[in-house]
MIVOVO-477710 format. One record per residue (C-alpha): x, y, z; residue number from 0. Coordinates in steps of 0.25 Angstrom, whole numbers, plus 5000, padded with zeros to 4 digits. Example, Ala and Ser with C-alpha at 12.3 -4.5 7.8 and 13.67 -1.06 7.14 Angstrom:
BEGIN
<east = 5049, north = 4982, up = 5031, k = 0>
<east = 5055, north = 4996, up = 5029, k = 1>
//
This chain:
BEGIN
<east = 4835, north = 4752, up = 5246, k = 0>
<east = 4846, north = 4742, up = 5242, k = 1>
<east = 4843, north = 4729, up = 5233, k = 2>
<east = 4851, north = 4715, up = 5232, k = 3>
<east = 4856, north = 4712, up = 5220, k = 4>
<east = 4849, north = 4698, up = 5216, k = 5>
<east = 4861, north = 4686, up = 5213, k = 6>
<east = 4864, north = 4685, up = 5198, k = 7>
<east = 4863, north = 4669, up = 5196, k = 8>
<east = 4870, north = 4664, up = 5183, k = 9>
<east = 4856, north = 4661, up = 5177, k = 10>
<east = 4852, north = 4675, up = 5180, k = 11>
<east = 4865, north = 4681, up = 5174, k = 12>
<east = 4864, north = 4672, up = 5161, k = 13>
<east = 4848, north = 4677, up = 5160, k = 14>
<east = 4853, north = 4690, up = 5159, k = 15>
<east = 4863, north = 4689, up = 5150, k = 16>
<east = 4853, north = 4684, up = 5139, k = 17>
<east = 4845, north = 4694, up = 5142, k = 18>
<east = 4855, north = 4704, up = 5139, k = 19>
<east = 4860, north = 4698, up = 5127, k = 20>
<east = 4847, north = 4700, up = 5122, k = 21>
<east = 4846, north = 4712, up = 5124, k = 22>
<east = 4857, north = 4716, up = 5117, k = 23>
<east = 4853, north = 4710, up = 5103, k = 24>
<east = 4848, north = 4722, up = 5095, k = 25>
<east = 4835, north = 4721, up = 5089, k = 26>
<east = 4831, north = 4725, up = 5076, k = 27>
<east = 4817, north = 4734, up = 5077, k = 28>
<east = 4810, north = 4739, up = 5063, k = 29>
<east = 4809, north = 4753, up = 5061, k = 30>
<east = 4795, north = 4757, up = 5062, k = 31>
<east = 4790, north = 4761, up = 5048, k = 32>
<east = 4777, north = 4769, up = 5051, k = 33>
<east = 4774, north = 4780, up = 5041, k = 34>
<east = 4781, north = 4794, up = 5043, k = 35>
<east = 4773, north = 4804, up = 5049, k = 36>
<east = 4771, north = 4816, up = 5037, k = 37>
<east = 4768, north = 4829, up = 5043, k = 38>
<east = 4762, north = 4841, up = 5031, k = 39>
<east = 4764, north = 4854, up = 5039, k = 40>
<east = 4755, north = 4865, up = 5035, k = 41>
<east = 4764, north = 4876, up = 5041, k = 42>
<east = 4772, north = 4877, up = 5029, k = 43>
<east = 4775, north = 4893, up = 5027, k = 44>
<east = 4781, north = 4898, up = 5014, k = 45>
<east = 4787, north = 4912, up = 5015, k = 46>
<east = 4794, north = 4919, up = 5006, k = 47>
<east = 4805, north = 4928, up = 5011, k = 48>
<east = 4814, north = 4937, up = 5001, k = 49>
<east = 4824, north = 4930, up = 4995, k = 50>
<east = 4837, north = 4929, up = 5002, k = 51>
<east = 4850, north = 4924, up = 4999, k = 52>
<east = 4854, north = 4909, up = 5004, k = 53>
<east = 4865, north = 4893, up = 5016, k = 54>
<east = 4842, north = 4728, up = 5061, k = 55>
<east = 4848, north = 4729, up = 5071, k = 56>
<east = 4844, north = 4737, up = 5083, k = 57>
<east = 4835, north = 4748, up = 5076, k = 58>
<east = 4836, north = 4761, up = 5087, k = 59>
<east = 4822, north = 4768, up = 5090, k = 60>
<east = 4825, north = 4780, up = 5087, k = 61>
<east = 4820, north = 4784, up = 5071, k = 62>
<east = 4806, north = 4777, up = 5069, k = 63>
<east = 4793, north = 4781, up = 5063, k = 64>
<east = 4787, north = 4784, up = 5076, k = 65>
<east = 4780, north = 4798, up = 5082, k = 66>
<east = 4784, north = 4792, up = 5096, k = 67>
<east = 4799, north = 4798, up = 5101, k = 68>
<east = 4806, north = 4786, up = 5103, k = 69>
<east = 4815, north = 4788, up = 5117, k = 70>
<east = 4829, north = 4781, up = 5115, k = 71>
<east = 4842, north = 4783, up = 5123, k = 72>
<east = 4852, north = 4791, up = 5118, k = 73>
<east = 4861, north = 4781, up = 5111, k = 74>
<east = 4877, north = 4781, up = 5116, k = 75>
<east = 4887, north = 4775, up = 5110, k = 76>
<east = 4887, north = 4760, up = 5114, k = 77>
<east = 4892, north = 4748, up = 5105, k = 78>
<east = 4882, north = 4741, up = 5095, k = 79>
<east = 4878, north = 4727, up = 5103, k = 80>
<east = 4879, north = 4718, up = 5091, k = 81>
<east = 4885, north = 4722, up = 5075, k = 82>
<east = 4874, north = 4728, up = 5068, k = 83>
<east = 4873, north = 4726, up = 5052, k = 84>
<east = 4873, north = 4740, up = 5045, k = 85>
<east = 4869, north = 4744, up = 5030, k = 86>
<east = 4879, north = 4746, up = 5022, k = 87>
<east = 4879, north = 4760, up = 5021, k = 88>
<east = 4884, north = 4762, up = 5035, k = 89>
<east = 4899, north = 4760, up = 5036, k = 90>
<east = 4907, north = 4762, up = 5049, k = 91>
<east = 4922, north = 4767, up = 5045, k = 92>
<east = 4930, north = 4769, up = 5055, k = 93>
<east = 4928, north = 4768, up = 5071, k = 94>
<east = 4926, north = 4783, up = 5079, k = 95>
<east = 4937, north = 4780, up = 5090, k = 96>
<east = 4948, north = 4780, up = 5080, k = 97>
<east = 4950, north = 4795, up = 5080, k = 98>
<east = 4951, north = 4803, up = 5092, k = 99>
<east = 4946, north = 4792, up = 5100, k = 100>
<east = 4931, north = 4794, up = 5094, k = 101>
<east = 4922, north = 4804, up = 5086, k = 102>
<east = 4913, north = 4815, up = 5092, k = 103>
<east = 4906, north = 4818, up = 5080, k = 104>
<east = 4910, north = 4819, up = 5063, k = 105>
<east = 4910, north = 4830, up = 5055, k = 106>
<east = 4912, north = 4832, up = 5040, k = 107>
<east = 4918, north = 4844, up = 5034, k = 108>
<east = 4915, north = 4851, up = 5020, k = 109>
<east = 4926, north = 4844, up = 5013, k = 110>
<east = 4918, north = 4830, up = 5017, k = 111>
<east = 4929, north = 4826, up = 5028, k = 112>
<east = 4924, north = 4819, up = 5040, k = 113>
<east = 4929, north = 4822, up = 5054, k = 114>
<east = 4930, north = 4817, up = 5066, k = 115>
<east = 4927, north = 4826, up = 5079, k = 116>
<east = 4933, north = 4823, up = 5092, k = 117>
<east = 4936, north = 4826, up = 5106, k = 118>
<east = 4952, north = 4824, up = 5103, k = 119>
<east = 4952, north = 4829, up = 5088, k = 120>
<east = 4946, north = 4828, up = 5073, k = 121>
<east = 4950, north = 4819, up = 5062, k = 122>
<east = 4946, north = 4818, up = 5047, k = 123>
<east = 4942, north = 4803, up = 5040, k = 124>
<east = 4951, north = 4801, up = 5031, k = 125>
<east = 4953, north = 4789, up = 5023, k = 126>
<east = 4943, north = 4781, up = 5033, k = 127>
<east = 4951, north = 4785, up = 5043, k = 128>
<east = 4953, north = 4794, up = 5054, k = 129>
<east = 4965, north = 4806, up = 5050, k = 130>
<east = 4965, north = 4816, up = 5064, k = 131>
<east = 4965, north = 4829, up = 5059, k = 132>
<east = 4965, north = 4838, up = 5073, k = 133>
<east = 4967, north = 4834, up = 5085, k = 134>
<east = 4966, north = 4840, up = 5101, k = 135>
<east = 4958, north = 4854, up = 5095, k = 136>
<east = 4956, north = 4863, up = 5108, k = 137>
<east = 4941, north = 4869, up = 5104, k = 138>
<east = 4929, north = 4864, up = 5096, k = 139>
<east = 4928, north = 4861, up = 5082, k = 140>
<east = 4920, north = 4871, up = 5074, k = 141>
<east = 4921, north = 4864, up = 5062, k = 142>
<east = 4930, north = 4858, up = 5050, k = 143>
<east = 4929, north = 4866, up = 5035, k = 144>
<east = 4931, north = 4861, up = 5022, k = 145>
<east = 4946, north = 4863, up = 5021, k = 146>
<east = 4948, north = 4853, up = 5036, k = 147>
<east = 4950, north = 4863, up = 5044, k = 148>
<east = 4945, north = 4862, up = 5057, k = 149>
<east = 4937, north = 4872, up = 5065, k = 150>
<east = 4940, north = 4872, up = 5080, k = 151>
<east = 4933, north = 4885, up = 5089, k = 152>
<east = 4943, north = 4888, up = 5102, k = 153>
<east = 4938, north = 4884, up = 5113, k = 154>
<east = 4934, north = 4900, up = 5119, k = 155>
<east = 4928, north = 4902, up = 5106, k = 156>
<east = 4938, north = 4912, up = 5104, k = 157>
<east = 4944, north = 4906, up = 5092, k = 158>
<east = 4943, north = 4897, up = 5080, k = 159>
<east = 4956, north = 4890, up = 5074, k = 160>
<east = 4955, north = 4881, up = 5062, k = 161>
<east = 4963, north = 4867, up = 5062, k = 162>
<east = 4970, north = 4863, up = 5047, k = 163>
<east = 4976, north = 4851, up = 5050, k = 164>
<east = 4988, north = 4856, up = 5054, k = 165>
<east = 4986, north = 4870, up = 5057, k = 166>
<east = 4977, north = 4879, up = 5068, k = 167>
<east = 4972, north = 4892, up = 5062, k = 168>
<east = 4966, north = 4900, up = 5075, k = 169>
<east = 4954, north = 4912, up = 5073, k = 170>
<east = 4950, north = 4921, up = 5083, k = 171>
<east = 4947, north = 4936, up = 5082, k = 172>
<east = 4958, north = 4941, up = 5075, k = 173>
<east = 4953, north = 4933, up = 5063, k = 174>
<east = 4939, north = 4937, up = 5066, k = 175>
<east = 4934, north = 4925, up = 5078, k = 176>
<east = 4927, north = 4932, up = 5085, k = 177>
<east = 4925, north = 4923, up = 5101, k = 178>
<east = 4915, north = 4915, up = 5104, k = 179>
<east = 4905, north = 4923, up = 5115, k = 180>
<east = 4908, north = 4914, up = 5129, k = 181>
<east = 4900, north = 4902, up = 5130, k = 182>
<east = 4900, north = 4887, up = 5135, k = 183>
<east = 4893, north = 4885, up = 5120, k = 184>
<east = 4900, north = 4892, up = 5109, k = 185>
<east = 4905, north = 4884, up = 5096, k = 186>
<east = 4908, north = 4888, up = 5082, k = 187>
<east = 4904, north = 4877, up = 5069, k = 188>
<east = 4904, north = 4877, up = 5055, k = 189>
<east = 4917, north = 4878, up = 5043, k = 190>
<east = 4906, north = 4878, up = 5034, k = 191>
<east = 4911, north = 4886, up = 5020, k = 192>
<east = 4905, north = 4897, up = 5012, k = 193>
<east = 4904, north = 4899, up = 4998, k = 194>
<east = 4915, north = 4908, up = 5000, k = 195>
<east = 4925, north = 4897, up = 5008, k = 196>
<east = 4922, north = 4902, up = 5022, k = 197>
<east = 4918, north = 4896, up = 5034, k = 198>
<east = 4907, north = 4898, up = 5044, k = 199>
<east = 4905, north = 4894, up = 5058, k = 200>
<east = 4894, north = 4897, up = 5067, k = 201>
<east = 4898, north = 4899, up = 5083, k = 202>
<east = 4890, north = 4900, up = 5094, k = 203>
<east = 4888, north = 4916, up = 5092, k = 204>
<east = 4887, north = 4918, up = 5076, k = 205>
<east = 4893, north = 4913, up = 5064, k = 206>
<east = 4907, north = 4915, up = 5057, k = 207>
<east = 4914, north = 4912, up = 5045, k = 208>
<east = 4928, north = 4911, up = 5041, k = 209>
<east = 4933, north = 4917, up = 5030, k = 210>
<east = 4947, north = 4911, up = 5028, k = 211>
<east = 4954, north = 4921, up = 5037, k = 212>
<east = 4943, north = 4928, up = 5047, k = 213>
<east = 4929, north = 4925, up = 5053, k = 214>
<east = 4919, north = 4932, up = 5052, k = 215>
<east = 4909, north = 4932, up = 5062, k = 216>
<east = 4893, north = 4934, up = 5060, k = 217>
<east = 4886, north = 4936, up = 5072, k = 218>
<east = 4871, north = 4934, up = 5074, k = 219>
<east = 4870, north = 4950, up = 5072, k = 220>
<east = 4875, north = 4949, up = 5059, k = 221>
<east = 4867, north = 4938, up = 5055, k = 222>
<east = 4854, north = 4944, up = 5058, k = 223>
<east = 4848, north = 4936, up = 5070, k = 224>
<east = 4847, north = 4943, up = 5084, k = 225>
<east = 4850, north = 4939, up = 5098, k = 226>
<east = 4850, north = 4925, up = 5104, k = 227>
<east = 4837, north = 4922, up = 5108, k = 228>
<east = 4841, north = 4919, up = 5122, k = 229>
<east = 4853, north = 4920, up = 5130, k = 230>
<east = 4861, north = 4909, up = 5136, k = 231>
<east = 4857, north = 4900, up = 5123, k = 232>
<east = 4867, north = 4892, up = 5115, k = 233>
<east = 4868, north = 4899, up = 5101, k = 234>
<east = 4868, north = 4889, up = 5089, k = 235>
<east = 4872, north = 4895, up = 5076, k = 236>
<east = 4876, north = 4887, up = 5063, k = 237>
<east = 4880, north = 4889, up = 5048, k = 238>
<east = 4876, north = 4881, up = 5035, k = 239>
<east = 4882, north = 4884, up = 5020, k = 240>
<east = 4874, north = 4882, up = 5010, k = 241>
<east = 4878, north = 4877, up = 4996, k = 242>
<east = 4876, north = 4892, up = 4991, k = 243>
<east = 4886, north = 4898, up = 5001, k = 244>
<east = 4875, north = 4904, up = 5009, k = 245>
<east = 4878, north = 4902, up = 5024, k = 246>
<east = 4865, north = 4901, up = 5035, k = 247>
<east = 4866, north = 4902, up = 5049, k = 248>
<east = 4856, north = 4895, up = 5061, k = 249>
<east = 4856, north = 4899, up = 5075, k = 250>
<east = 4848, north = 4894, up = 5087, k = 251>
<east = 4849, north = 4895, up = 5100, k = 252>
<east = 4849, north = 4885, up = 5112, k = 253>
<east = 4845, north = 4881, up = 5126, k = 254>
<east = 4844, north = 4869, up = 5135, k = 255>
<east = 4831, north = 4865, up = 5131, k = 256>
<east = 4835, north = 4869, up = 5115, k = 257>
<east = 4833, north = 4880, up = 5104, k = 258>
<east = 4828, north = 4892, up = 5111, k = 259>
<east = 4828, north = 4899, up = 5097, k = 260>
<east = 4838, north = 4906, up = 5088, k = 261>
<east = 4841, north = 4916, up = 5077, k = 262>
<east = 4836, north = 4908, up = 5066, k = 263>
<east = 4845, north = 4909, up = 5052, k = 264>
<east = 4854, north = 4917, up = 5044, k = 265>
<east = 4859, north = 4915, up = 5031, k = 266>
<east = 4872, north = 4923, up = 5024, k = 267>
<east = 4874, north = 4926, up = 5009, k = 268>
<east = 4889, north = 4929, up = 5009, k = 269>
<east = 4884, north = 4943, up = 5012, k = 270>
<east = 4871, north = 4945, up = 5021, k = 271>
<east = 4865, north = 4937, up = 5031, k = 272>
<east = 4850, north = 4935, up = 5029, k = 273>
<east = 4840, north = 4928, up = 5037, k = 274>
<east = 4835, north = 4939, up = 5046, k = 275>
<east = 4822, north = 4939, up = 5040, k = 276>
<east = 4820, north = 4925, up = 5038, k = 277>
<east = 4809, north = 4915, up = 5045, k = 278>
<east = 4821, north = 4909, up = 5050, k = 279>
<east = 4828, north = 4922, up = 5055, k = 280>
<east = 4826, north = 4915, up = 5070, k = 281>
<east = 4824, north = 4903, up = 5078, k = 282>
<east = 4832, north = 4890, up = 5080, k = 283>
<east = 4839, north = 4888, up = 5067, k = 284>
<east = 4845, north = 4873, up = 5069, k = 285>
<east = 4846, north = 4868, up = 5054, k = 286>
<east = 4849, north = 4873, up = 5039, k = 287>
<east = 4851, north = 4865, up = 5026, k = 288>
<east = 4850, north = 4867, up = 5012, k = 289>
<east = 4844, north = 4858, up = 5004, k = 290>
<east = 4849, north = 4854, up = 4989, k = 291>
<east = 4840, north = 4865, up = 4983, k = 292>
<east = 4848, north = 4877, up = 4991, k = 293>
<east = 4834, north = 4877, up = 5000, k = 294>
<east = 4838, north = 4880, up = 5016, k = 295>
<east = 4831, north = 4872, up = 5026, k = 296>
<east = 4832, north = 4875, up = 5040, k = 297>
<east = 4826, north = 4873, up = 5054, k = 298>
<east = 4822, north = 4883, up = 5063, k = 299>
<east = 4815, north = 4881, up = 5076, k = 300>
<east = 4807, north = 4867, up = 5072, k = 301>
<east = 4806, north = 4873, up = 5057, k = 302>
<east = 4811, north = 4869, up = 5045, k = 303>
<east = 4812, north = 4881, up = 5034, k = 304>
<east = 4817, north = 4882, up = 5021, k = 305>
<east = 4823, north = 4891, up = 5013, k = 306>
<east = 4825, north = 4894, up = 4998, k = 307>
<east = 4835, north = 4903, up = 4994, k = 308>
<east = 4830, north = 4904, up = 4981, k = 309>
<east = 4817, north = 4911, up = 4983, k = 310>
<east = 4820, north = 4916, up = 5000, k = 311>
<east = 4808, north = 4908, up = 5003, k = 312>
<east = 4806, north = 4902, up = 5017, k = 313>
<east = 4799, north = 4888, up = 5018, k = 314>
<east = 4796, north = 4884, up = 5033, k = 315>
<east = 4792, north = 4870, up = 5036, k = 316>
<east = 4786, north = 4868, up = 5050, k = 317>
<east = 4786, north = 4855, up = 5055, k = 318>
<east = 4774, north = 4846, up = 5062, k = 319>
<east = 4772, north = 4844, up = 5074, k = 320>
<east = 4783, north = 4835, up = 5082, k = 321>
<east = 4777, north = 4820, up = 5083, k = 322>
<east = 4779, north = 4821, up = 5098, k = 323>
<east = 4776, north = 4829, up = 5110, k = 324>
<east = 4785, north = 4841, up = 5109, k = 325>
<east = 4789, north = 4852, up = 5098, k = 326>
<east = 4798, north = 4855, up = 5087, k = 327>
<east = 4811, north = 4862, up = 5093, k = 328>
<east = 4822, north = 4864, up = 5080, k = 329>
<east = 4826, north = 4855, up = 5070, k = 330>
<east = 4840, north = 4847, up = 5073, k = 331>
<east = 4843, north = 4844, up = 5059, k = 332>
<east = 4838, north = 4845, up = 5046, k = 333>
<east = 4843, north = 4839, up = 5031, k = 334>
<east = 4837, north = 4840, up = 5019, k = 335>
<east = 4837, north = 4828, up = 5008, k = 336>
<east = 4841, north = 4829, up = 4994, k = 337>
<east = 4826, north = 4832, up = 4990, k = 338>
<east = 4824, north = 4846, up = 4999, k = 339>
<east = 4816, north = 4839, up = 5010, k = 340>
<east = 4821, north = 4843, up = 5025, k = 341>
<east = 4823, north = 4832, up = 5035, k = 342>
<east = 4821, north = 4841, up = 5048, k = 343>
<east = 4826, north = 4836, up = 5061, k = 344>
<east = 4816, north = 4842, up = 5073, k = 345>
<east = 4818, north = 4841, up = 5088, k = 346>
<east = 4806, north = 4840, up = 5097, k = 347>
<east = 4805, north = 4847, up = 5108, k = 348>
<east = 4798, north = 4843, up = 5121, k = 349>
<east = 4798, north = 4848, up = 5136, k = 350>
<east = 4810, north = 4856, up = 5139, k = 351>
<east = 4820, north = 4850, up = 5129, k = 352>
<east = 4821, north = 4851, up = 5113, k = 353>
<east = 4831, north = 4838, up = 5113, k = 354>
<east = 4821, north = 4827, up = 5115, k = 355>
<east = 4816, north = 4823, up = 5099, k = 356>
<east = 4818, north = 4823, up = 5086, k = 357>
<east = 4811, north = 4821, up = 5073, k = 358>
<east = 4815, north = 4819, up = 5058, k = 359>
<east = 4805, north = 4824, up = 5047, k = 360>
<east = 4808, north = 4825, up = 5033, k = 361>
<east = 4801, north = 4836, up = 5026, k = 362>
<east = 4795, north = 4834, up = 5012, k = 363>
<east = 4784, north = 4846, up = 5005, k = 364>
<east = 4781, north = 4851, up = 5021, k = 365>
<east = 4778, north = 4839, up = 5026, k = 366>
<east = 4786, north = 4833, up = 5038, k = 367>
<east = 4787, north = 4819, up = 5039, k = 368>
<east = 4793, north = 4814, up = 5051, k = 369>
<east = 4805, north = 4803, up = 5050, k = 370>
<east = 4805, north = 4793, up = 5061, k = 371>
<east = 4799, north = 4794, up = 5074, k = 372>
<east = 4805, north = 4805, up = 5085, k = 373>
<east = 4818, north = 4803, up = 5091, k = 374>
<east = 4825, north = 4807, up = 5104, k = 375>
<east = 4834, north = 4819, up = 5101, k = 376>
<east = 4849, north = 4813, up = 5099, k = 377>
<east = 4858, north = 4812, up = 5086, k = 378>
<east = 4851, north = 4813, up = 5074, k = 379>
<east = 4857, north = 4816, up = 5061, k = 380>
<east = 4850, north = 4818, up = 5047, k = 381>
<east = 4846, north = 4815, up = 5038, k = 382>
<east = 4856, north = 4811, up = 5031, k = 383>
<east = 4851, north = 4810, up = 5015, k = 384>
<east = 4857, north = 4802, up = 5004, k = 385>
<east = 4856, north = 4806, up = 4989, k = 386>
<east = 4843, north = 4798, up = 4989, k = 387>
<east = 4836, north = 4807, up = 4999, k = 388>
<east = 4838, north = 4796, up = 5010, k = 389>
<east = 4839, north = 4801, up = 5022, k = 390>
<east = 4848, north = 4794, up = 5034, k = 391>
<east = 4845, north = 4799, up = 5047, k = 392>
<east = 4854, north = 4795, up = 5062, k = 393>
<east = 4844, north = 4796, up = 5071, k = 394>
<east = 4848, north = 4791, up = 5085, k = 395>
<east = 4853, north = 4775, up = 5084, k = 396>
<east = 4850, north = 4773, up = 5071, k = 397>
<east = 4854, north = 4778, up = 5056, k = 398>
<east = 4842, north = 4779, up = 5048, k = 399>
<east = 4835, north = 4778, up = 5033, k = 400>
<east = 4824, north = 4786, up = 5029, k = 401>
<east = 4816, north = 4781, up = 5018, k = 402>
<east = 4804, north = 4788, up = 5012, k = 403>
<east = 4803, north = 4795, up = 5028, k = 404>
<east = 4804, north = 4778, up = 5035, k = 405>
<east = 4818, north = 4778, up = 5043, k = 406>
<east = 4823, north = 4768, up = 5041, k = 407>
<east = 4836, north = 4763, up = 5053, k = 408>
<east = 4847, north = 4758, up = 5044, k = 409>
<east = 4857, north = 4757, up = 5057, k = 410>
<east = 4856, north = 4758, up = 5070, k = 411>
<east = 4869, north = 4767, up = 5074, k = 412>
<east = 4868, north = 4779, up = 5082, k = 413>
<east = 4875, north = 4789, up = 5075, k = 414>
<east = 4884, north = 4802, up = 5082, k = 415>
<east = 4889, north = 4809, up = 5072, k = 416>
<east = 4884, north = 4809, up = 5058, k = 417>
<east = 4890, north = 4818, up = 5046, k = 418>
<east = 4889, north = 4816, up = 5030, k = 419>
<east = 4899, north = 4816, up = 5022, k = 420>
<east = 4901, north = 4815, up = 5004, k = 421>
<east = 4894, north = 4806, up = 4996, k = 422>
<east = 4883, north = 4800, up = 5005, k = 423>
<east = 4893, north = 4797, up = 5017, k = 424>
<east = 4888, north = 4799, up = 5031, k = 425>
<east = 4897, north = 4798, up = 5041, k = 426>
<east = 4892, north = 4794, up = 5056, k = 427>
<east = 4898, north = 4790, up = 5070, k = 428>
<east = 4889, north = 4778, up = 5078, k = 429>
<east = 4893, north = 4766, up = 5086, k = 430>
<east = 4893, north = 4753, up = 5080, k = 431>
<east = 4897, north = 4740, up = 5086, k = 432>
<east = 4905, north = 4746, up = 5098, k = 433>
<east = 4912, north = 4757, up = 5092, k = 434>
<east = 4909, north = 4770, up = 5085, k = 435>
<east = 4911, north = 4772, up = 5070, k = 436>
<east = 4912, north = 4781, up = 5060, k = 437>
<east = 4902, north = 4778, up = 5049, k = 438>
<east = 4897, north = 4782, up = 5035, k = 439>
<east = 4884, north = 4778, up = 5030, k = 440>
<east = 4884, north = 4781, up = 5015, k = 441>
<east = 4869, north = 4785, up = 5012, k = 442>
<east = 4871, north = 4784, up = 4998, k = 443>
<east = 4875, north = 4769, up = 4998, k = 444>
<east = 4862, north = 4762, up = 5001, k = 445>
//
């Protein structure tokens, strides 16, 4: 059926412009400061297992006390409509389109460099400025170690070759890389080093470290676990180092709808992989931090266990039931505060899908205490703590405070890439006022 258009009179046309000036002026809404839920679980299991060896303006709905999912669009990157005053600790430092054209995503490496990635090349901050380090790479990066080098996998997997700043060193079998099996997913990450100096990276198929010269490659055989628990799944493994040397391993395994499982975690002493045994010898293994005490936290399926190396002794903490229709799928991300307390990240899972919402909790003596309300699942990053034990948390559109477990919006930017650097420094990309920055927000500062 077709429709006239009605004639636009000038009076019609100036009522409308009103209107959407109006509309345009952001309006400053208080954070909700209803009391945080607290959730004491009973399931709590000690076991001991033999001792082992160790690894206001616009305020954006998206983090408030609420037990109701707050359903937001997913935010793009559009100009800010009016300046918007920032605390001081936010500084942006220099715009993202001057390097390449525009930042993907940061990363920091173990010397505390900052990195820019892009489609056209990386670059270094250097003096508050831009240096381009490597530019038209064929591949994907795998990483950048503590000396600079830069990690970059062939594009058949077939090789690895390492970039120096001036120099390409190339690996493949004759220096012990063995190829990538055939995959439209394979990857290799990592460049984190040892007690010994040498580096490790996981793939899409084991794991392999780097002793200066050769790779060695430990597959999932070798490390103890079995077969994938299903075929045609997308194989995640990853590597964290712990202040002792120790190196853990995680794997989980992944399909359309999310984790279907996996072969749990594996730890290596320098000479022996152990873990076969463990509580954790399978499932989804997303998640491993060490806390300040040398204890090792870590999120399997929607469980969060710790472990303490001094005495081999398994803590599992199992979390409450989700405050919304649906189950715990796997925790996203997890961070431990300077006092031991894990600040767990769990997806919820609903229908057919495990990417709809997400929680934060912060666990103190067992009990769960959810922070905020449940938020679509998008990009979320923390916490983030500062040597007082406040933790900062990007969460959707807004960069938050949390005090006493009350989060608190101290900006409404929507943050893409977040990484922390020395001395309290976090280093972020988000839009502002029509163009996207690099910023800091210096946590010890306030």
């Amino acid at each position: 059926m077709n429709h006239k258009s009605p004639k636009l009179t000038p009076a019609v046309l100036a009522t409308l412009a009103l209107l959407l000036a109006v509309a345009c002026v952001p309006v400053a809404t208080p954070l909700p400061t209803n009391i945080p839920i607290s959730v004491p679980t009973s399931d709590v299991t000690l076991t001991n297992i033999p001792t082992l060896p160790p690894t206001s303006t616009s305020i954006p709905p998206i983090l408030t006390p609420t037990s109701e999912p707050t359903r937001t669009p997913i935010p793009t990157a559009t100009p800010t409509p009016t300046p918007i005053p920032l605390p001081e600790m936010f500084h942006p430092v220099i715009p993202a389109d001057e390097v390449f054209g525009g930042i993907e995503w940061l990363r920091t490496s173990p010397d505390g460099g900052l990195w820019a990635i892009t489609e056209a090349g990386i670059a270094r901050l250097e003096d508050g400025s831009w240096s381009r380090y490597l530019s038209e790479y064929t591949g994907e990066l795998a990483g950048i170690d503590g000396s600079g080098r830069v990690w970059v996998l062939g594009e058949d997997g077939s090789e690895i070759s390492a970039w120096s700043g001036g120099d390409w060193t190339t690996y493949g079998a004759d220096a012990g890389w063995t190829p990538l099996a055939e995959s439209w997913y394979y990857y290799a990450s990592g460049g984190q080093s040892d007690a010994l100096g040498q580096l490790w990276f996981a793939t899409s198929q084991d794991v392999r470290v780097f002793d200066g010269g050769r790779w060695i490659v430990f597959s999932p055989e070798d490390m103890g676990m079995g077969p994938p628990v299903g075929e045609d799944l997308d194989v995640v493994f990853g590597v964290t180092i712990l202040e002792s040397g120790t190196v853990w391993v995680r794997e989980c395994e992944w399909g359309g709808p999310g984790p279907f499982g996996g072969r749990g975690v594996r730890w290596f002493d320098g000479s022996t992989w152990h873990g076969a045994d463990s509580p954790v010898a399978s499932g989804c293994a997303t998640t491993i931090v060490e806390d300040n005490s040398g204890n090792v936290w870590l999120g399997v399926e929607e469980n969060l266990w710790r472990y303490a190396p001094s005495s081999g002794a398994w803590t599992e903490f199992a979390p409450p039931e989700p405050p919304i229709e649906g189950r715990f799928g796997f925790l996203d991300d997890l961070a431990v505060d300077p006092s031991g307390d894990p600040w767990p990240m769990i997806v919820i899972c609903g229908g057919a899908s495990c990417y709809g919402n997400i929680a934060l909790y912060h666990v103190h003596d067992g009990t769960w205490t959810q922070i905020g309300g449940v938020a679509e699942y998008d990009l979320q990053w923390g916490p983030i703590f500062g040597a007082d034990g406040t933790a900062w948390i990007f969460w959707g559109r807004g960069v938050y405070r949390a005090v006493e477990d009350i989060p608190e919006l101290m900006a409404p930017l929507y943050a893409r890439s977040v990484v922390t650097g020395g001395s309290g420094r976090v280093w972020f990309l988000a839009w502002y006022e029509g163009q996207d920055w690099l910023w800091t927000l210096d946590i010890e500062s306030e």
